[in-house]
C-alpha positions as CSV (number, residue, x, y, z in Angstrom):
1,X,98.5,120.6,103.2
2,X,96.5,120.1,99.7
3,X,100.4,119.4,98.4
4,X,100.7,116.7,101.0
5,X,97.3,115.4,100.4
6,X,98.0,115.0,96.7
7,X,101.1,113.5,97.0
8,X,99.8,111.0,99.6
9,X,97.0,110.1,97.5
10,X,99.1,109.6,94.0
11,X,101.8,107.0,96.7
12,X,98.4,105.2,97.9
13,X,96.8,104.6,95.3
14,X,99.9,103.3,93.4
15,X,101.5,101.2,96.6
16,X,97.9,99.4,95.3
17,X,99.4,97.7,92.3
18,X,102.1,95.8,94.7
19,X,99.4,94.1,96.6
20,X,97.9,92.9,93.2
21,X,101.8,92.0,91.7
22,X,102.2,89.8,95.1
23,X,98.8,88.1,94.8
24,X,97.9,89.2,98.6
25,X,94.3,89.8,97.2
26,X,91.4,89.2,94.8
27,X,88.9,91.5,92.8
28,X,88.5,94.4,95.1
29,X,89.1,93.0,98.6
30,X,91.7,94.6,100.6
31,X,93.1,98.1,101.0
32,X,95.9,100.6,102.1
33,X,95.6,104.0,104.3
34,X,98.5,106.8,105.0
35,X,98.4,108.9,107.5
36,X,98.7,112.6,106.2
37,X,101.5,114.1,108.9
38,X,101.0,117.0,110.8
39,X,96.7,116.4,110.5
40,X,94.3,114.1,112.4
41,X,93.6,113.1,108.8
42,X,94.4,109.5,106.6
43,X,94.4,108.7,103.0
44,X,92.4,105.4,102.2
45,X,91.0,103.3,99.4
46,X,87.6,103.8,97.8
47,X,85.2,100.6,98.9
48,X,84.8,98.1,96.4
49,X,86.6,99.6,93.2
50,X,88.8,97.2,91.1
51,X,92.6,97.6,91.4
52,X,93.2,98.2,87.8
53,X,90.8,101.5,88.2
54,X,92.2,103.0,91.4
55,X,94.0,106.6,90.4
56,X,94.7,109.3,93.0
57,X,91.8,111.4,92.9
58,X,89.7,108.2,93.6
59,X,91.3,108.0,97.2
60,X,89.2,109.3,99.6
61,X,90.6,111.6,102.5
62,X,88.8,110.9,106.1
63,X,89.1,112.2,109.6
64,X,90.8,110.2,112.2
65,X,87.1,109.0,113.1
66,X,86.3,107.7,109.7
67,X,84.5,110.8,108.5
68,X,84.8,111.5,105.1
69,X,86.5,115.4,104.0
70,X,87.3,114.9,100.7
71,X,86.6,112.4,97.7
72,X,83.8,111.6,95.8
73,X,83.3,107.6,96.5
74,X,82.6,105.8,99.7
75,X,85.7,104.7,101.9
76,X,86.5,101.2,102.4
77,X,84.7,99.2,104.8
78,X,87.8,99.1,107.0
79,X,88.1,102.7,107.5
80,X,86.9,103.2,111.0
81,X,89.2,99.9,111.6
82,X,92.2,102.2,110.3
83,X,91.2,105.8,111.8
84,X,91.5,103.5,115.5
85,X,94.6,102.6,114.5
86,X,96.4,105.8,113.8
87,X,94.9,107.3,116.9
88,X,96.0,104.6,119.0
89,X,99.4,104.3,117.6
90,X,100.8,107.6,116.6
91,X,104.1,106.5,115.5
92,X,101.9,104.1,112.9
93,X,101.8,105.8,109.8
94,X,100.4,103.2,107.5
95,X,98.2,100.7,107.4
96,X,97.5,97.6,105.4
97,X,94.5,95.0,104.8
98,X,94.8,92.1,102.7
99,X,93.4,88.5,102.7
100,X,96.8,86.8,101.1
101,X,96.1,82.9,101.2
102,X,98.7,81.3,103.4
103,X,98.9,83.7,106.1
104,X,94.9,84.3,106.0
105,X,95.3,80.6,106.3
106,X,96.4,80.8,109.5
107,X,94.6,83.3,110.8
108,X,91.5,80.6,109.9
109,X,93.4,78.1,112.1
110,X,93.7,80.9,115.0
111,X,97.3,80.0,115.0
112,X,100.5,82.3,115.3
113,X,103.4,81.8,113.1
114,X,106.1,80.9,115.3
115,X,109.8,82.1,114.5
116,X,111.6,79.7,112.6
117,X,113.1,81.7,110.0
118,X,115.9,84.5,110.4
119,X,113.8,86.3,107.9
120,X,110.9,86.5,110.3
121,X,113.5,87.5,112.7
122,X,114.6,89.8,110.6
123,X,111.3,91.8,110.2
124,X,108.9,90.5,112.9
125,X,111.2,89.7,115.6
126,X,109.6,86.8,117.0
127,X,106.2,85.1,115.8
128,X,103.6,86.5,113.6
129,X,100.4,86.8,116.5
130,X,96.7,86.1,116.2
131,X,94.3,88.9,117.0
132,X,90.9,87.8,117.6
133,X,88.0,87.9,115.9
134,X,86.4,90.9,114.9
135,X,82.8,91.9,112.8
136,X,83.8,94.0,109.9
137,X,82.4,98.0,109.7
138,X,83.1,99.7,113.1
139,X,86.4,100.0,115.0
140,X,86.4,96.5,116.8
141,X,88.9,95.3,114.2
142,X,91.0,98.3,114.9
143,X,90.7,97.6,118.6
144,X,91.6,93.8,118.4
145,X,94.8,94.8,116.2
146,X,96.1,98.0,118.3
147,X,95.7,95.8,121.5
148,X,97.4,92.6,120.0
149,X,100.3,94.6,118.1
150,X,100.8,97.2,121.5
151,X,104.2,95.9,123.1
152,X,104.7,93.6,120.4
153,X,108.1,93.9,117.8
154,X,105.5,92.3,115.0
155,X,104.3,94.8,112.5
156,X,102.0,92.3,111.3
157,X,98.7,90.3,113.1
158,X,96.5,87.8,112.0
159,X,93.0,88.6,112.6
160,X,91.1,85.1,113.1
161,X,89.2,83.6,110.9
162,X,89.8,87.0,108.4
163,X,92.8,87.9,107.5
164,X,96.2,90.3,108.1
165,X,96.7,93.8,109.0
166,X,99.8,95.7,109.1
167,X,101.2,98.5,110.3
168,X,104.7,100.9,109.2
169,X,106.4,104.1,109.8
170,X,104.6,105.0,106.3
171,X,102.3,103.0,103.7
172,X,105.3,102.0,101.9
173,X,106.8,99.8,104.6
174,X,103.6,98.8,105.8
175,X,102.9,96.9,102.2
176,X,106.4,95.9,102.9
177,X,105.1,93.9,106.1
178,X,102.1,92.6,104.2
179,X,104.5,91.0,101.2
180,X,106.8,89.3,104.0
181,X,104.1,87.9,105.9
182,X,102.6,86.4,103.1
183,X,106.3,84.9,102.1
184,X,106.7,83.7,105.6
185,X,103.6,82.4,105.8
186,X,104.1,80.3,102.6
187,X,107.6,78.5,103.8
188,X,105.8,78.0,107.3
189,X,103.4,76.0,105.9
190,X,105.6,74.2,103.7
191,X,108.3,72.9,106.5
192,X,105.3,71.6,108.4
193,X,104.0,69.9,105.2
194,X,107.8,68.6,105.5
195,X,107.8,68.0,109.6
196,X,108.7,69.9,112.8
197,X,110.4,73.1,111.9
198,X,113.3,73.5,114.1
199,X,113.3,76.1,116.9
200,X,115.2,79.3,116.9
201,X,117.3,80.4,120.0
202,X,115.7,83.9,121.2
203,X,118.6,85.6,121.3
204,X,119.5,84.7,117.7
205,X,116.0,86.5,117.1
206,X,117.0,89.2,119.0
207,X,120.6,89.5,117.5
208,X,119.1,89.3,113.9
209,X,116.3,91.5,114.6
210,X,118.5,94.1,116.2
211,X,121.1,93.9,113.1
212,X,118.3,94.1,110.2
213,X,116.4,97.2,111.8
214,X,119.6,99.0,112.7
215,X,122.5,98.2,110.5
216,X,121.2,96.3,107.4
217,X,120.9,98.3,104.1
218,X,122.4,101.9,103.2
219,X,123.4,104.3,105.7
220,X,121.4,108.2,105.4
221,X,124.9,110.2,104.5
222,X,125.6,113.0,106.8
223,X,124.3,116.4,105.5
């Protein structure tokens, strides 16, 4: 486990520096948690430490109810929000916080991001959804996303009039989620700055959803 542990806390703590490289946050709001596998554990960031000083034994490890086992700082003020998460959603084994301006944008409209894009498609399969709102430093957020994201093909939510969560197999494609929701979020706005976006056809969302999950990319070679 302590091999696990390290590893998990060298991956978070640099799958940091893409949130920064996308501009999904400011100063020290924001953060990313892994699940370690096999334990009721997560790894998460420390609360309110600049991204240029967060190194892997500065992650803090934490039960599955927030409760601190190892690590010297204070967990981020989304941990509890997190630990819900991950034992709500077992398959869910990352999670992602960031306040990236045009999709926190919409969360401050309480608006969705409807499906107008085959790159949504492609990742979200069908709109971006609104979650509601939530006070900051228990598990209500975690609540509001886990019943909001159950049933639903989006691996990203808005949380009104806050910002967006995200969940992944692994931290990795969680961040993944958090940088295309941001992107998608950007050309949303800008073709209704232009007009009425044009509708897509659900089963094209299906189609392209089912293709970019399934086939798209490189296939694992058979051992």
């Amino acid at each position: 486990m302590n091999t696990v542990i390290a590893q998990l806390r060298q991956d978070v703590a640099t799958l940091h520096a893409e949130l920064t490289r996308y501009g999904l946050v400011a100063w020290t709001a924001g953060n990313i948690s892994a699940r370690v596998p096999g334990y009721q554990l997560m790894v998460i960031k420390p609360s309110g430490v600049g991204y240029g000083e967060l190194t892997a034994d500065r992650m803090v490890v934490c039960d599955l109810y927030g409760k601190v086992v190892e690590g010297d700082l204070s967990p981020s003020s989304d941990t509890e929000a997190h630990a819900y998460v991950y034992r709500a959603m077992p398959e869910v084994g990352g999670v992602v916080h960031t306040h990236s301006p045009y999709a926190t944008a919409w969360a401050a409209r309480g608006e969705a991001i409807a499906c107008h894009l085959t790159a949504q498609a492609d990742e979200f399969g069908g709109e971006i959804p609104v979650g509601p709102f939530a006070l900051i430093g228990g598990d209500d957020i975690g609540k509001a996303i886990v019943a909001t994201l159950s049933g639903h093909r989006s691996p990203a939510v808005l949380m009104r009039n806050h910002g967006v969560f995200t969940i992944g197999k692994d931290a990795k494609a969680a961040v993944k989620a958090a940088v295309m929701c941001e992107d998608v979020a950007r050309t949303a706005h800008l073709a209704r700055a232009l007009g009425d976006p044009v509708p897509m056809a659900p089963a094209d969302i299906d189609a392209l959803y089912q293709r970019y999950q399934n086939v798209y990319g490189q296939a694992t070679p058979a051992r």
